[in-house]
VEXKE-305109 format. One record per residue (C-alpha): x, y, z; chain; residue number from 1. Coordinates in steps of 0.2 Angstrom, whole numbers. Layout:
N
X	Y	Z	chain	n
X	Y	Z	A	NUM
...
//
This chain:
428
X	Y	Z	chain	n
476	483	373	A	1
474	467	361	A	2
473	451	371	A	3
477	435	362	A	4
466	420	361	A	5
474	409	373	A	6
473	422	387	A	7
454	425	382	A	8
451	405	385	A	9
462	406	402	A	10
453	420	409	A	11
438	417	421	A	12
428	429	411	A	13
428	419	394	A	14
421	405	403	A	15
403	403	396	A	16
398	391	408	A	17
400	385	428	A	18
416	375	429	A	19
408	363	444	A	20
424	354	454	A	21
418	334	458	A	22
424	339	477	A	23
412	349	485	A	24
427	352	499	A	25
429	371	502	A	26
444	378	493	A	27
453	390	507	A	28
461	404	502	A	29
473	416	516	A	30
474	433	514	A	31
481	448	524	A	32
477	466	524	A	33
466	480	531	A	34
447	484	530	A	35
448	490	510	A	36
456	473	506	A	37
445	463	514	A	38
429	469	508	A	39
438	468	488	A	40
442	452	490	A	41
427	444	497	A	42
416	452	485	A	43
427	444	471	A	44
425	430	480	A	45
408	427	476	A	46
408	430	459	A	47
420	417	460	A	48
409	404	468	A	49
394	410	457	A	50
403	407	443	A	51
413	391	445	A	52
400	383	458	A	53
413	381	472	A	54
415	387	489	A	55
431	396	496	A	56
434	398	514	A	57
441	415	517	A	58
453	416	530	A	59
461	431	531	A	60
468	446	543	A	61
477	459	550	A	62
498	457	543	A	63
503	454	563	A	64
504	435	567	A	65
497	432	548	A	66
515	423	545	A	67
517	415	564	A	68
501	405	559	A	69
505	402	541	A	70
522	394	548	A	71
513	387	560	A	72
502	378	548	A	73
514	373	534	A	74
525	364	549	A	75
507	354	550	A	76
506	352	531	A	77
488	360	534	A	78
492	376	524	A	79
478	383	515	A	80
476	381	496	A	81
481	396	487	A	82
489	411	499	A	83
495	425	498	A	84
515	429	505	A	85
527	441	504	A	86
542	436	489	A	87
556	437	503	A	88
546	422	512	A	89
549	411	498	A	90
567	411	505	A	91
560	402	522	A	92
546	390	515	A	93
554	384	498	A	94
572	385	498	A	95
575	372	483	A	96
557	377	476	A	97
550	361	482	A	98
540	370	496	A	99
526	376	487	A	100
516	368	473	A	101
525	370	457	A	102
513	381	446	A	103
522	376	430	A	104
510	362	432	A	105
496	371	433	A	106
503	379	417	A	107
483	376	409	A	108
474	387	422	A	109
485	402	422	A	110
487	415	409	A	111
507	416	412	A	112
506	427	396	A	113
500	439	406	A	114
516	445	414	A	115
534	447	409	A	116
547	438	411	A	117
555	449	425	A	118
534	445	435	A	119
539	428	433	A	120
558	428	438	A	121
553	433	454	A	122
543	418	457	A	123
555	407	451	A	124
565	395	463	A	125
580	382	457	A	126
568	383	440	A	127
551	379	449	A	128
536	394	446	A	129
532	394	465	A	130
521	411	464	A	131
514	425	454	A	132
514	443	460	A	133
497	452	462	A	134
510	470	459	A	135
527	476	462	A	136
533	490	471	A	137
549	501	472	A	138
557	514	485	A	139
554	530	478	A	140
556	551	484	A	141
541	559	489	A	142
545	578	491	A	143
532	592	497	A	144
535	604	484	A	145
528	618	497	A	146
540	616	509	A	147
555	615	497	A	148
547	630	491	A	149
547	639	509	A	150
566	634	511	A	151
570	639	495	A	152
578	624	487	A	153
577	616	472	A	154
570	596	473	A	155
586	586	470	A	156
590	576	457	A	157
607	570	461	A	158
616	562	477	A	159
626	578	478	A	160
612	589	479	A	161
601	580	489	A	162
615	579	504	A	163
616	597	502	A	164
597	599	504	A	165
601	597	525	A	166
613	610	529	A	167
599	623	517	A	168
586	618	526	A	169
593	620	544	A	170
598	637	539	A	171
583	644	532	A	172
568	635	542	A	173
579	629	558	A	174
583	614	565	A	175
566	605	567	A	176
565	605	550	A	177
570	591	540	A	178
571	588	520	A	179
570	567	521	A	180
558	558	535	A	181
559	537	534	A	182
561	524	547	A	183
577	515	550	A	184
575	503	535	A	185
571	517	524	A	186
589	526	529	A	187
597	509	525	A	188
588	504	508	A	189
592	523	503	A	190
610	521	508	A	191
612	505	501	A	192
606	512	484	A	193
621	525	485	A	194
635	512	489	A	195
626	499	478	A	196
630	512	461	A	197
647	517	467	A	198
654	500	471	A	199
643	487	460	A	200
636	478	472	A	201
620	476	484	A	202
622	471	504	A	203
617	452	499	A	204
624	441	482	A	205
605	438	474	A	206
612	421	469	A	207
623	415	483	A	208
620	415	502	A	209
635	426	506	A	210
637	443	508	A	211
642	454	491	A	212
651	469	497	A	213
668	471	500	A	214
674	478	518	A	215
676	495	509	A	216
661	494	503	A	217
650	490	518	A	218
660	504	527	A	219
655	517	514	A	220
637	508	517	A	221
640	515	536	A	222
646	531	531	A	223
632	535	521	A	224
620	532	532	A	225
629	544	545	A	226
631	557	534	A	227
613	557	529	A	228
610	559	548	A	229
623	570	550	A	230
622	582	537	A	231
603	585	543	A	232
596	578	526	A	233
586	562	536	A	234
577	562	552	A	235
588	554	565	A	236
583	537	572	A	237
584	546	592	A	238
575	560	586	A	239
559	548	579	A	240
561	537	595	A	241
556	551	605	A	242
541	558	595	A	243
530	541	598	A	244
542	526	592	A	245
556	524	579	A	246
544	515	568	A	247
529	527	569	A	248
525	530	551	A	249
528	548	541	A	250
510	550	538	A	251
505	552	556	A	252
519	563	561	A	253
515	580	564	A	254
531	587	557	A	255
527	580	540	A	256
509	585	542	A	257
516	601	542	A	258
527	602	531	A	259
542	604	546	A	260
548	589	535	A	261
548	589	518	A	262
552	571	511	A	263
548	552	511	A	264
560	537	505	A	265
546	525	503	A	266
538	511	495	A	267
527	519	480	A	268
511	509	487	A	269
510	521	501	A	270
509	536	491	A	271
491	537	496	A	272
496	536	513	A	273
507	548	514	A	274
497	562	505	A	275
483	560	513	A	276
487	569	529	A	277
497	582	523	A	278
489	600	530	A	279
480	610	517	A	280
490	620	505	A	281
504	605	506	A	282
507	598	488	A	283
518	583	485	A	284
526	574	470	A	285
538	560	467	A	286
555	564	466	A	287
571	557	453	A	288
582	545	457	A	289
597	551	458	A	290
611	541	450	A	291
629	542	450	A	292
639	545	433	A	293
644	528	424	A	294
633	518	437	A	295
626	501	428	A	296
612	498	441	A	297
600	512	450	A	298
602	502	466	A	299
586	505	466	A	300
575	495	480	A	301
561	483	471	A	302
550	465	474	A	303
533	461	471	A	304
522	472	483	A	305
511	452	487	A	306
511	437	478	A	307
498	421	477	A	308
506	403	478	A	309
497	386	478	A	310
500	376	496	A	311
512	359	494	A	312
498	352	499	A	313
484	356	491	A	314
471	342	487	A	315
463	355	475	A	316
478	363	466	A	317
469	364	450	A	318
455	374	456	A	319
467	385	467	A	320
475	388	453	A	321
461	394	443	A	322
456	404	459	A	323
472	414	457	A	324
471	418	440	A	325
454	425	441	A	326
461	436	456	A	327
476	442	445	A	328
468	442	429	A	329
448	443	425	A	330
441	458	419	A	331
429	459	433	A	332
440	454	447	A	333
451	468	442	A	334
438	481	443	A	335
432	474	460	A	336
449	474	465	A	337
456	488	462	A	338
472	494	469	A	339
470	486	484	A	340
485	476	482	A	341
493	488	471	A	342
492	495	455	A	343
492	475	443	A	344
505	467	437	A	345
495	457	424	A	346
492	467	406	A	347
473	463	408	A	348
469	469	424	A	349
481	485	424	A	350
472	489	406	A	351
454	488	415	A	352
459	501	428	A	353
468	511	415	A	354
453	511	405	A	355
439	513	418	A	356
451	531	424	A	357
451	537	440	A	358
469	529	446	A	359
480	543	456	A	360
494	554	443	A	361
507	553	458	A	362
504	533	459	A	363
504	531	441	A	364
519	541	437	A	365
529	530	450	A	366
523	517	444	A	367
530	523	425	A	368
547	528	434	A	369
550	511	444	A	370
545	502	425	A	371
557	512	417	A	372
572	505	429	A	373
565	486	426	A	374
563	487	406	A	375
581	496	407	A	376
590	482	417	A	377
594	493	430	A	378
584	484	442	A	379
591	469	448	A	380
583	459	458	A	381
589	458	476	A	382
593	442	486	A	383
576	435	496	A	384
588	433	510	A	385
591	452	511	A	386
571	451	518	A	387
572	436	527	A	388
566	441	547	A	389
582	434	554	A	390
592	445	542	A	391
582	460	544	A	392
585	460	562	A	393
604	458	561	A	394
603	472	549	A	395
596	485	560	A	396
603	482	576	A	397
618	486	566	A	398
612	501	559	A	399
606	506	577	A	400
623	505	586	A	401
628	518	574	A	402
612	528	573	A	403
614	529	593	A	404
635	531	591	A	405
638	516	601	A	406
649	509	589	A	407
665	515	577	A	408
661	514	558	A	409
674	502	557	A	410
668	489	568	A	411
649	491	560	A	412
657	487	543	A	413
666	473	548	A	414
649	465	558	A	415
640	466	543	A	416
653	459	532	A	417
656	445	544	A	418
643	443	558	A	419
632	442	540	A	420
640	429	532	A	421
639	417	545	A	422
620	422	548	A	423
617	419	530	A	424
626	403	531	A	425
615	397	545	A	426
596	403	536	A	427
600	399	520	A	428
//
């Protein structure tokens, strides 16, 4: 891959000497993740600090109460100075864009070439640059090609196969088995996707805090999700409940360990996951996405897996700045790095682990099916509001009532059509 000038000179690794910042202040940086991350990042760190002369204060940990103290610490205007947040946050911290420091300022330390225009859009609020993305993600299937096998079924590659999948696994392996495992949000994302090609329209309007679909629309939403359940094709929501909690993930369900259930609708960052517990003999591979005839969009599910943003308050912003795009885009932070936070979105560090081999074909080939979907336009970006915690939580106590029969499909439709708009009213 040829890199032009200008991105050489950004980089971090073109720099032929220490660039020393006058304030000797630690620069503080917040991160969250598990063990793999961590040690990744903190030895990127200190090349960081060799090289530039500065120290950053790593504050970092688990994902539980990483953003109870991050909203605790913005409230207090002590926010550290670059961190790292999930896109959907933006929507709670910088509704007008004004809530984090605008990196279009900053424009001198970052190698914005580095990404495309759709990376960028993502971080773009009310025209501001509030945050770059360290990768993207997308749902994708995950089927166990043994166990398709062993049910004699053919992997699907349209909706009407794939609902047809269920009723042919009950009769040939029994009614424990199950060709599609996911948790609650998985059922309604992969619902959502259906309804989203057949009527036009995602859930939330991505430009307006109001809810997109029609009454019909949200019904069918319903009704897809049911007959998912109820054609045996998903796990059911009571079923998971009972086996160790409704959230418990696929890889550490027995079922799936054993190829009882045969699929995933996941986020393609978990592929490792996922495959790693699967008993010997067990061999899985990434599905199609099925779409409907005459669909414009997939309705396929896709934001940036984590992003960086510099704090509003920042007395360092330069230097956070520069801090970011040594972790996005240096050479040797990438090969440090590695897919900790996904496979890269910057054309630097993605063409260093590309180069270097080694990266998993399963991860790679979703990673090529999810690109193929952005560079088509048949991604579209969904509304931040869609993922804001409030909205989540209306979401799936909806979703539950019908996954537990305690309400009619008409009267989920019309709460989230209506009890949606005025709960998108209030957050927005």
């Amino acid at each position: 891959m040829t890199l032009n000038r200008r991105s050489l000179l950004v980089s971090g690794a073109a720099l032929a000497a220490p660039w020393v910042h006058a304030n000797s202040k630690p620069l503080r940086f917040a991160w969250w993740g598990g063990a793999g991350r961590h040690q990744a990042t903190l030895a990127a760190l200190k090349v960081f600090e060799q090289r530039h002369g500065v120290k950053v204060k790593a504050e970092y940990m688990g994902f539980s109460g990483y953003l109870e103290r991050l909203t605790t610490q913005i409230a207090g205007r002590s926010e550290p100075d670059l961190m790292q947040i999930n896109w959907a946050w933006m929507a709670m911290f910088s509704k007008r864009g004004n809530g984090f420091t605008d990196l279009n300022t900053l424009s001198k330390e970052l190698a914005l070439d580095q990404f495309t225009d759709d990376d960028l859009a993502y971080g773009r609020v009310q025209g501001k640059l509030n945050a770059l993305p360290s990768s993207f993600s997308a749902r994708v299937f995950l089927w166990n090609q043994t166990a398709f096998a062993r049910a004699g079924v053919k992997l699907p590659e349209t909706w009407d196969e794939l609902f047809a999948t269920g009723p042919a696994f009950r009769a040939k392996l029994g009614d424990s088995a199950y060709p599609l495992d996911g948790e609650l949000y998985d059922m309604i994302l992969l619902s959502q996707s259906y309804v989203q090609q057949k009527h036009g329209t995602p859930f939330v309007d991505p430009t307006q805090a109001r809810v997109a679909m029609s009454p019909a629309a949200a019904l069918d939403w319903v009704k897809t999700y049911k007959r998912l359940v109820d054609s045996h094709v998903a796990t059911p929501l009571p079923l998971r409940a009972s086996l160790g909690g409704a959230e418990k993930p696929t890889e550490q369900q027995p079922d799936w360990v054993a190829g009882r259930w045969a699929g995933n609708y996941t986020w393609d960052s978990t592929i490792g996951l996922r495959s790693s517990t699967l008993a010997p003999g067990e061999r899985l591979t990434l599905g199609a996405f099925p779409t409907l005839d005459g669909s414009r969009e997939s309705g396929l599910f896709g934001r940036p897996t984590v992003m960086y943003t510099v704090g509003r308050n920042s007395t360092q912003p330069e230097l956070a700045a520069r801090l970011m795009n040594f972790l996005l885009t240096d050479p040797e932070a990438a090969r440090i790095l590695g897919r900790t936070r996904g496979l890269p979105s910057a054309k630097s560090a993605l063409a260093v682990l590309q180069q270097a081999g080694g990266l998993p074909p399963l991860e790679l080939a979703a990673h090529d099916q999810i690109q193929a979907q952005r560079d088509a336009g048949r991604l579209i970006r969904p509304a931040p509001l869609f993922e804001h915690a409030r909205f989540q939580k209306f979401m799936r106590e909806v979703f539950e009532t019908v996954a537990y029969n305690k309400t009619t499909d008409g009267e989920a439709a019309r709460r989230l059509v209506e009890e949606g708009n005025a709960l998108l009213q209030r957050i927005q």
